[in-house]
C-alpha positions, 0 to 999 in steps of 0.5 A, a space after each residue: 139106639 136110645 128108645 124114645 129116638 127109635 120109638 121116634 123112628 118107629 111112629 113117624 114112618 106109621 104116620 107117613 104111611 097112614 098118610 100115604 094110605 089117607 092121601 090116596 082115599 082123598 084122590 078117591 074122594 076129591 072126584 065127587 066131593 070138595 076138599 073143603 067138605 073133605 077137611 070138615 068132615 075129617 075134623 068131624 071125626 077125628 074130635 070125636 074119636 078124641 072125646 070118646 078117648 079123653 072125655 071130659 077130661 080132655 076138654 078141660 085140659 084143651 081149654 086151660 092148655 097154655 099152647 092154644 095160640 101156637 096150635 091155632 097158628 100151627 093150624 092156619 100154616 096148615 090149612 095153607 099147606 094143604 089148599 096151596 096143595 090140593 090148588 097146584 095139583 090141579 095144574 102140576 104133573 104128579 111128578 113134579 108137584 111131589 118133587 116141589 114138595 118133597 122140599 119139606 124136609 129140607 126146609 124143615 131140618 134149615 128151620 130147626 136150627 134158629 127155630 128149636 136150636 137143633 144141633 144137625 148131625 152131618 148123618 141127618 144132612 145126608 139123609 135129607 140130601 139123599 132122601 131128595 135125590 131120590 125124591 127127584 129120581 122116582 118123580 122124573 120131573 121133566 122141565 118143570 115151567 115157571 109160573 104160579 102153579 110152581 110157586 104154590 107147590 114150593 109155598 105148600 112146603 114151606 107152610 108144612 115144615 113151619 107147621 111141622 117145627 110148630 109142633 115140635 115146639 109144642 110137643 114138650 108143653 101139651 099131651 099128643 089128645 090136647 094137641 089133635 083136638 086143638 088142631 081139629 077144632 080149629 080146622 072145624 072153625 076155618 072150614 066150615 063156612 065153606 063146606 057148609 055153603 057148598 055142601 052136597 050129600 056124598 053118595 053111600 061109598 063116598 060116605 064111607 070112604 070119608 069115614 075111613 079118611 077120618 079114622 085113619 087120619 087121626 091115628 096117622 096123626 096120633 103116631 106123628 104127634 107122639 114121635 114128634 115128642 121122642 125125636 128130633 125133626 132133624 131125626 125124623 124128617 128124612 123118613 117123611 120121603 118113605 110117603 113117596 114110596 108108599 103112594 107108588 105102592 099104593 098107586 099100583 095096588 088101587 090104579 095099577 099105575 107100574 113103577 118105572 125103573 127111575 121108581 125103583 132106583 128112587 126107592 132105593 135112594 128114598 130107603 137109603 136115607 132111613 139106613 143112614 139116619 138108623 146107623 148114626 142112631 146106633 153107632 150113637 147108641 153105642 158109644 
């Protein structure tokens, strides 16, 4: 397997654990506090973390970096992502919320093709359909109604894999710190006119939960930045439906919510289209 692919491997499944680690503290958070304050503060620390590492540096090279128009675009697909979301959960079992979104991959790989001109191996596209399959099997969705909820969930997908392909692009042109702090300054900008009007003072555990969402935020995106410059999205994608398999870990570990068997099963499915993607990899490594 060549290294900068398996480094690429390696720090995308960090990042989508980090995330799933992330994701769960926000379901904390959201019970007492808005996902628009959520976001603020999370940018609050991520930039800081950033400007303590890159310094004045930093903050020259962000401001001549010819990629300040792809990210601020990058970050209102993202912002969407997020709100379309956090919107439809509210009417969405978890399961079929998931299964709707767990569509990513799968648009993000289509989109690779015309948007980066990623040649697809037909190991990815397993991988991909696999992934899905299992994303299915673990959520149960149980007749998933029409209606706008539906819509919004399929939409969040969608503005994540453009979000996704954005990145990819912007990879090669801008170091990993220029592109957190771009994305960070620009999710400062759209949230704050909101979570500053309807600001409420979190109480002392809801403080220190946002401070965690943001340190673990940030080094989640870090590892997904910098695998986003080693390794194809059609290489990275399938290992996005390993999250899955985290949050039922973490769903028993904080909820004790007990996986079903359909979870197991998908699980296994979930982790099969990782081994497909490591063995394409390798055999290609070899030859």
């Amino acid at each position: 397997m060549k290294t900068t692919i398996g480094a690429g491997i390696v720090l995308s499944s960090l990042a989508y654990f980090l995330f799933a680690v992330h994701d769960s503290m926000i379901k904390l958070l959201v019970e007492s506090t808005t996902v628009w304050q959520i976001l603020f503060c999370r940018s609050i620390a991520i930039l800081t973390g950033c400007l303590i590492m890159g310094g004045r540096g930093l903050v020259r090279e962000t401001m001549t970096s010819p990629v300040r128009r792809p990210m601020m675009i990058r970050s209102l697909f993202l912002l969407s992502a997020w709100l379309c979301y956090f919107h439809a959960a509210k009417f969405l079992p978890l399961a079929d919320l998931t299964t709707l979104y767990f569509a990513a991959p799968i648009v993000a790989v289509v989109l690779s093709i015309p948007m980066l001109g990623e040649q697809v191996s037909f190991a990815s596209w397993a991988a991909v359909v696999t992934g899905f399959v299992g994303v299915i099997v673990a959520s149960d969705p149980t007749g998933i109604a029409d209606g706008w909820p539906v819509y919004l969930a399929i939409l969040a997908a969608c503005c994540w894999a453009i979000a996704t392909i954005l990145l990819r692009r912007t990879s090669q042109d801008a170091s990993s710190m220029v592109q957190m702090a771009m994305t960070n300054v620009f999710f400062l900008a759209l949230t704050a006119p909101v979570a500053l009007s309807t600001w409420t003072m979190p109480a002392g555990g809801a403080q220190i939960l946002l401070i965690a969402v943001g340190v673990i935020g940030g080094v989640g995106q870090l590892a997904y930045f910098e695998s986003m410059r080693r390794a194809p999205i059609s290489i990275i994608a399938p290992f996005e439906y390993t999250a899955l398999i985290w949050a039922f870990a973490l769903g028993y570990a904080i909820w004790g919510d007990i996986p079903g068997r359909n979870v197991v099963a998908g699980a296994v499915l979930i982790a099969s289209a990782g081994v497909i993607i490591l063995v394409a990899e390798r055999r290609r490594a070899i030859a």
